[in-house]
Backbone as numpy.savetxt, mean C-alpha at the origin, in Angstrom:
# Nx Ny Nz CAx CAy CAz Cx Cy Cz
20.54 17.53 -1.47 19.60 17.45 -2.57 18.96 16.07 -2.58
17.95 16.12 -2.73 16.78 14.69 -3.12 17.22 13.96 -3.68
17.61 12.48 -4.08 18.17 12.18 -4.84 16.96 11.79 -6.06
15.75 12.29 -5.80 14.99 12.27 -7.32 15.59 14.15 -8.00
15.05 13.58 -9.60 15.16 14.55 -9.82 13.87 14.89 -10.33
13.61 16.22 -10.81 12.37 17.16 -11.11 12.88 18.02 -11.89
11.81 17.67 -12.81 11.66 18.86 -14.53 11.21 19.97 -14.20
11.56 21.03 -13.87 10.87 22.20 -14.06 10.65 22.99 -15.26
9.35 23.08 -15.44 8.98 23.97 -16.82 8.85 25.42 -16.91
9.61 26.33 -17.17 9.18 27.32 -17.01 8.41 27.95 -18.82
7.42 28.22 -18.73 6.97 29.05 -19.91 6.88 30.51 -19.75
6.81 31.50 -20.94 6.95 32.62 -20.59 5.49 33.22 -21.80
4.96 33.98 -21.49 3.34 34.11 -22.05 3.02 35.51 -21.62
3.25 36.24 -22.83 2.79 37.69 -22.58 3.98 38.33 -21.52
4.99 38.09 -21.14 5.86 38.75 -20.86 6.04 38.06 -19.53
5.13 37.38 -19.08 5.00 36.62 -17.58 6.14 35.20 -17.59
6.52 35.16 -16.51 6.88 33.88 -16.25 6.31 33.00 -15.78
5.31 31.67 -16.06 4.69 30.92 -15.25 6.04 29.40 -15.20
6.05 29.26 -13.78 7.07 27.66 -13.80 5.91 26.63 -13.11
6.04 25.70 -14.26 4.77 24.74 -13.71 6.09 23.50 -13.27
5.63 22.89 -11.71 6.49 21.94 -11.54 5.20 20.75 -11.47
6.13 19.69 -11.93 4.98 18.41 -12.59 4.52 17.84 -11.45
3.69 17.02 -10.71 3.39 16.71 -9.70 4.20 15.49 -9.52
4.59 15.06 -8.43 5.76 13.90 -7.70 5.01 12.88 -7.22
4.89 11.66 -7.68 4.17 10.58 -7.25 4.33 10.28 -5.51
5.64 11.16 -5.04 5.31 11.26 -3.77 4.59 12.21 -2.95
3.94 13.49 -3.73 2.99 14.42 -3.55 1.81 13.51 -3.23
1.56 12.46 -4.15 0.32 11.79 -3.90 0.00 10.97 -2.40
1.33 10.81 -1.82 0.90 10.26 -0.33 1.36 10.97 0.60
1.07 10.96 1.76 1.66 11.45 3.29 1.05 10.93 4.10
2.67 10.85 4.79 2.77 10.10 6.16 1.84 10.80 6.97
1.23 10.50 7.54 -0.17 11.47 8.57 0.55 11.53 10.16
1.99 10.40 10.25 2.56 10.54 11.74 1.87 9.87 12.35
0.73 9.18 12.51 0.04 8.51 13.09 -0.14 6.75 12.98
0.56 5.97 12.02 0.92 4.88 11.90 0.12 5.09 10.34
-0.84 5.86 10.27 -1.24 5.89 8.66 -0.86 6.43 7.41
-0.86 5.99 6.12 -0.20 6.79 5.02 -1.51 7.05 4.61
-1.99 8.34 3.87 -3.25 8.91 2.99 -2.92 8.99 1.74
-3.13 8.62 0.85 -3.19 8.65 -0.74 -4.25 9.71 -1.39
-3.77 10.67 -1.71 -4.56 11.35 -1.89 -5.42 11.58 -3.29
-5.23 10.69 -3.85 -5.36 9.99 -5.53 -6.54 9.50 -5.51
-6.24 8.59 -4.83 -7.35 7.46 -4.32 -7.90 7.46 -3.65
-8.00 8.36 -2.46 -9.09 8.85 -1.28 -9.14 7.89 -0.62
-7.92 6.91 0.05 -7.79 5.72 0.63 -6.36 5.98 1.95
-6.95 5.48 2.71 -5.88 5.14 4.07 -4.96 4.39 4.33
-3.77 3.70 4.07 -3.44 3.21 4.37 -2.58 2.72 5.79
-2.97 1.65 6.28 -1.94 1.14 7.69 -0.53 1.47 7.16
0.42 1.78 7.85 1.98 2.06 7.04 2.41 0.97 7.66
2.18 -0.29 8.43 3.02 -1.44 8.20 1.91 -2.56 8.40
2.50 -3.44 7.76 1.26 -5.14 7.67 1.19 -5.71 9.60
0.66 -6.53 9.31 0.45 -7.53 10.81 2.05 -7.66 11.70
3.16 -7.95 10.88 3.73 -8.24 11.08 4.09 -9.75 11.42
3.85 -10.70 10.68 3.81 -12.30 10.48 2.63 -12.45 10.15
2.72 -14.11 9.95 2.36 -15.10 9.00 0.86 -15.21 9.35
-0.30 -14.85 8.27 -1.31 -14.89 8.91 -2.44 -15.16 7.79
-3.15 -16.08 8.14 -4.20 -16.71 6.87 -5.09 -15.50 6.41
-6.06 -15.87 5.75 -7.00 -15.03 5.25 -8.08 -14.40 6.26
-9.01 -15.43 7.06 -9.88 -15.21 8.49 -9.00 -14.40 9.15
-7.79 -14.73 9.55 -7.08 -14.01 10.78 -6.62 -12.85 10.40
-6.72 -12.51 8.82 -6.04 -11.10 8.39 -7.44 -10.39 8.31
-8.67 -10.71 7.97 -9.67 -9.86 8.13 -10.01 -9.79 9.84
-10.08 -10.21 10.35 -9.91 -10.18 11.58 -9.05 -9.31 12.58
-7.74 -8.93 12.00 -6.48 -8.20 12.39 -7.08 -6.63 11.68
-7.59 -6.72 10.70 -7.89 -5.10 9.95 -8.88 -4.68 10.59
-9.89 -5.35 10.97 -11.07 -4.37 11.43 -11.07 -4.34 13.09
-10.50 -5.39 14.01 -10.21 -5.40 15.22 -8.90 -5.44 15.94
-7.98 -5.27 15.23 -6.53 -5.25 16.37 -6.11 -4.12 15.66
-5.60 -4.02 14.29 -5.19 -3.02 13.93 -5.70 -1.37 14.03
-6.73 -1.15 14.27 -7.39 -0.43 14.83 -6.76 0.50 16.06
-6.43 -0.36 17.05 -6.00 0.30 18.09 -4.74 0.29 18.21
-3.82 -0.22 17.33 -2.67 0.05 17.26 -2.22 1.46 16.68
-3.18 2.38 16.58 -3.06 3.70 16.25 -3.44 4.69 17.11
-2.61 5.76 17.26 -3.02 6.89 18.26 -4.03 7.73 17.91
-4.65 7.81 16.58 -5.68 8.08 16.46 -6.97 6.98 16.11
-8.23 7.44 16.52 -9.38 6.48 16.02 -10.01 6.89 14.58
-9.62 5.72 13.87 -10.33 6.05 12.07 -11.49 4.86 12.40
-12.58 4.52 11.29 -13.29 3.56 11.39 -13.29 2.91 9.98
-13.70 1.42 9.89 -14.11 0.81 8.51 -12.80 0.36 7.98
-11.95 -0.14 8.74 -10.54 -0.67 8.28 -11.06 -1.77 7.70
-10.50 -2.18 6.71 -10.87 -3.27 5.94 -9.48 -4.00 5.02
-9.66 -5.40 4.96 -8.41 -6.01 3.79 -8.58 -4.75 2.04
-7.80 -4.91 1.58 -7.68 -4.06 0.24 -8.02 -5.11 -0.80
-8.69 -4.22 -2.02 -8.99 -5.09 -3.25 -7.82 -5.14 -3.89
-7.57 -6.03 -5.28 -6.10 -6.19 -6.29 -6.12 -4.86 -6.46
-7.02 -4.11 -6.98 -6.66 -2.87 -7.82 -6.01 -1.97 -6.72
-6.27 -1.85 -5.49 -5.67 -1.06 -4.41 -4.18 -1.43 -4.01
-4.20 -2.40 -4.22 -3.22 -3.57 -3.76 -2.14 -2.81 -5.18
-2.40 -3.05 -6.09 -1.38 -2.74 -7.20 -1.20 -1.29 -7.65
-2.15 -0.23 -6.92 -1.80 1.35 -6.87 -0.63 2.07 -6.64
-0.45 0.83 -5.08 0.78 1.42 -4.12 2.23 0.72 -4.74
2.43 0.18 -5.79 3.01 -0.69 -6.49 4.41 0.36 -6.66
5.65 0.47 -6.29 6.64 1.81 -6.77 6.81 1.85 -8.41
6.67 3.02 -8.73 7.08 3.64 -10.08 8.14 4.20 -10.43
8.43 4.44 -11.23 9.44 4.90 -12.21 11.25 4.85 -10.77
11.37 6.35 -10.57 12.73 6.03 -9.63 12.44 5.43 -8.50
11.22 5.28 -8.27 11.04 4.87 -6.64 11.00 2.85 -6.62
11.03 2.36 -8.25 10.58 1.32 -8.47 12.08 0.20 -7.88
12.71 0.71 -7.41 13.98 -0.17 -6.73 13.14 -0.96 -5.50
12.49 -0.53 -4.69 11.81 -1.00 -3.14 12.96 -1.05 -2.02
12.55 -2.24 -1.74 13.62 -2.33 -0.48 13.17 -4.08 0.16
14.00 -4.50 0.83 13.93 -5.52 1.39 13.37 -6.42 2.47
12.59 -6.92 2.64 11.60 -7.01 3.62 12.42 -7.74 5.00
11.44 -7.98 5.77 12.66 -9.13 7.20 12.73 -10.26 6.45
11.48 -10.85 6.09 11.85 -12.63 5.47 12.62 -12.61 4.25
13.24 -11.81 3.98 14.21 -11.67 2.35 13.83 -11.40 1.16
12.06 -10.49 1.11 11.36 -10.89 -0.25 12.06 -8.83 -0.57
12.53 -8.96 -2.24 12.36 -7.15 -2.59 11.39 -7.00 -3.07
11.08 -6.13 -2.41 9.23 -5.70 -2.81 9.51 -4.25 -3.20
8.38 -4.28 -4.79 8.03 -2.70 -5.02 6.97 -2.53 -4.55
7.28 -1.56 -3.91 5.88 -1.26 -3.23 6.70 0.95 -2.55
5.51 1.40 -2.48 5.36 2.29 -2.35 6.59 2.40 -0.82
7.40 3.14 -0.68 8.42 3.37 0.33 8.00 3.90 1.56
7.19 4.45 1.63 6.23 4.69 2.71 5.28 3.85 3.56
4.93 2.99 3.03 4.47 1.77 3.30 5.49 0.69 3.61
5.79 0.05 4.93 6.20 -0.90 4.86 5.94 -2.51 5.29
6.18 -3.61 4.05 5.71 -4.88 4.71 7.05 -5.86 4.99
6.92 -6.84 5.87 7.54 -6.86 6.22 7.77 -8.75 5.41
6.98 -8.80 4.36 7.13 -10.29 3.55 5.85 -9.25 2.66
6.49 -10.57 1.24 5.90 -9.90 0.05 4.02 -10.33 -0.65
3.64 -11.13 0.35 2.19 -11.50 -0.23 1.27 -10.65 0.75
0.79 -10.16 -0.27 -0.69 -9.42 0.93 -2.01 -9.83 0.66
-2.99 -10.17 1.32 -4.42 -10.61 1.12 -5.03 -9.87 0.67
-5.71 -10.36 0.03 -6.77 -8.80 -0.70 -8.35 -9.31 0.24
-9.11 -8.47 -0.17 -10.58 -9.33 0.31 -11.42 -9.65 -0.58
-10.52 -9.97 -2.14 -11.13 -10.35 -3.12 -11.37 -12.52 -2.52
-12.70 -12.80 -2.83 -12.66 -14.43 -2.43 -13.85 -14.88 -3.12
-13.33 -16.25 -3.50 -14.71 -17.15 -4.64 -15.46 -17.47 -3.97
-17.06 -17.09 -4.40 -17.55 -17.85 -3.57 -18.04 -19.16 -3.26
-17.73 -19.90 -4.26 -17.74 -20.80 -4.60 -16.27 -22.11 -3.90
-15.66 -21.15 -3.43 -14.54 -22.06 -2.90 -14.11 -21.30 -1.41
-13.49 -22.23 -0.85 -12.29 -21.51 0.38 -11.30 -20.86 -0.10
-11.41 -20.02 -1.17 -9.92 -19.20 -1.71 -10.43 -17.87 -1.69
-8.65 -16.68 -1.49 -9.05 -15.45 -1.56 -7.67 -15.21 -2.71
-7.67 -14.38 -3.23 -7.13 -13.22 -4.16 -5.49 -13.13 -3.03
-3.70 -13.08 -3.95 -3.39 -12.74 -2.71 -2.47 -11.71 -3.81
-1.83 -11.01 -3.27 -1.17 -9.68 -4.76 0.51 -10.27 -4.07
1.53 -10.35 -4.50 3.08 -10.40 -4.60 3.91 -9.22 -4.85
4.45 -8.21 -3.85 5.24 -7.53 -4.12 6.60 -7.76 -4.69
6.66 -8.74 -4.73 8.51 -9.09 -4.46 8.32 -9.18 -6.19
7.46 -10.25 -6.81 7.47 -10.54 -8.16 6.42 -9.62 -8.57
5.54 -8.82 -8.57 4.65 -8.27 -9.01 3.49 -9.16 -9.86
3.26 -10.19 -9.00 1.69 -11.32 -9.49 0.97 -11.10 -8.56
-0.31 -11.48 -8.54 -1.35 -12.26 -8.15 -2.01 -13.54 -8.19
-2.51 -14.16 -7.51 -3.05 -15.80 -7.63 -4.13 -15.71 -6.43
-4.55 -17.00 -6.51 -5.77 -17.55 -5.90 -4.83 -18.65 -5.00
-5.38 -18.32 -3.36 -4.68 -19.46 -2.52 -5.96 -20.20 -1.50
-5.63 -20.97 -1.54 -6.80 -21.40 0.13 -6.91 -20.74 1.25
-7.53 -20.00 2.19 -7.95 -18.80 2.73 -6.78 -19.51 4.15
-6.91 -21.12 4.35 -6.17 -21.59 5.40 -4.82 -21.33 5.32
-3.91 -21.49 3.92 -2.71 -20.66 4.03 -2.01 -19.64 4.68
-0.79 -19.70 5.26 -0.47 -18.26 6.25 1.02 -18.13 5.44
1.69 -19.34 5.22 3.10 -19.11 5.81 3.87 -17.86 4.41
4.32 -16.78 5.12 4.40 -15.74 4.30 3.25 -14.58 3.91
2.12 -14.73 4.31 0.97 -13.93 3.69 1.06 -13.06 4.78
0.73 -11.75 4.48 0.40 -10.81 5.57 -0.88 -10.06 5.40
-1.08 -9.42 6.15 -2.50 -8.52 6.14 -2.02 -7.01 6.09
-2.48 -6.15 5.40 -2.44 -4.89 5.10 -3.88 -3.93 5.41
-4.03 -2.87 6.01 -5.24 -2.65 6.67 -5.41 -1.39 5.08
-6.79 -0.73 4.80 -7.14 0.38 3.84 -8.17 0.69 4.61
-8.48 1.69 4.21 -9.88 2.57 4.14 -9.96 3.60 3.80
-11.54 3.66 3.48 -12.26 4.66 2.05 -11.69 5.75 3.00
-11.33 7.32 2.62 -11.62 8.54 3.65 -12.87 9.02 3.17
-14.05 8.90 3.93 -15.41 9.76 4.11 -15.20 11.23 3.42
């Protein structure tokens, strides 16, 4: 047995039995088998693991639209860094909100299907007014503003829209 559990409702209406089962916040994603998770909520792609190390802001947009790419057995297009609000979607809820432990020691909630492997991810939110980008914290669940030259701990996470 799963170790979630599930409410089933059954109502009975005119002599019928209808059992409505509630939808499972893990209904909302699947693994596609292909290195990608699909959200089907959000009509968004996700890479199912980050860069794998320490990597500034330039070198993480850089990693989403040209390396990460071909690290997949299938070809998608328009990989791009994720905004905060995307960034904090995949955030785990209710039983799933335990996470798990990354390699550099950070516990991150974050969606179980997805895995990073340290708890800061870049968004492609950035001032324009400065060298800073947007970075989201799984481990603590914040956000802040860092200098785009920063790496040590930051990773890159790839998204995209599905057409």
């Amino acid at each position: 047995m799963s170790r979630y559990l599930f409410q089933i409702l059954t109502i009975v209406m005119l002599g019928i039995i209808i059992t409505v089962v509630p939808s499972r916040a893990a209904d909302r994603f699947t693994d596609n088998g292909d290195g990608t998770v699909t959200d089907h909520e959000r009509g968004l792609m996700w890479g199912k693991t980050d860069n794998h190390g320490d990597i500034n802001w330039v070198q993480a947009e850089k990693w989403v639209k040209y390396t990460f790419p071909y690290t997949l057995e299938k070809s998608y297009e328009n990989w791009r860094l994720p905004t905060l609000a995307e960034l904090q979607s995949i955030l785990a809820e209710g039983r799933n909100a335990e996470g798990y432990e990354t390699d550099c020691g950070h516990w991150v909630k974050i969606i179980p299907s997805i895995r990073l492997t340290c708890g800061w991810v870049w968004t492609s939110e950035t001032d324009p007014n400065a060298p800073t980008a947007r970075v989201f914290n799984f481990a603590n669940v914040y956000h802040y503003t860092v200098r785009k030259a920063h790496h040590r701990g930051y990773r890159a996470l790839a998204v995209r829209n599905i057409e």
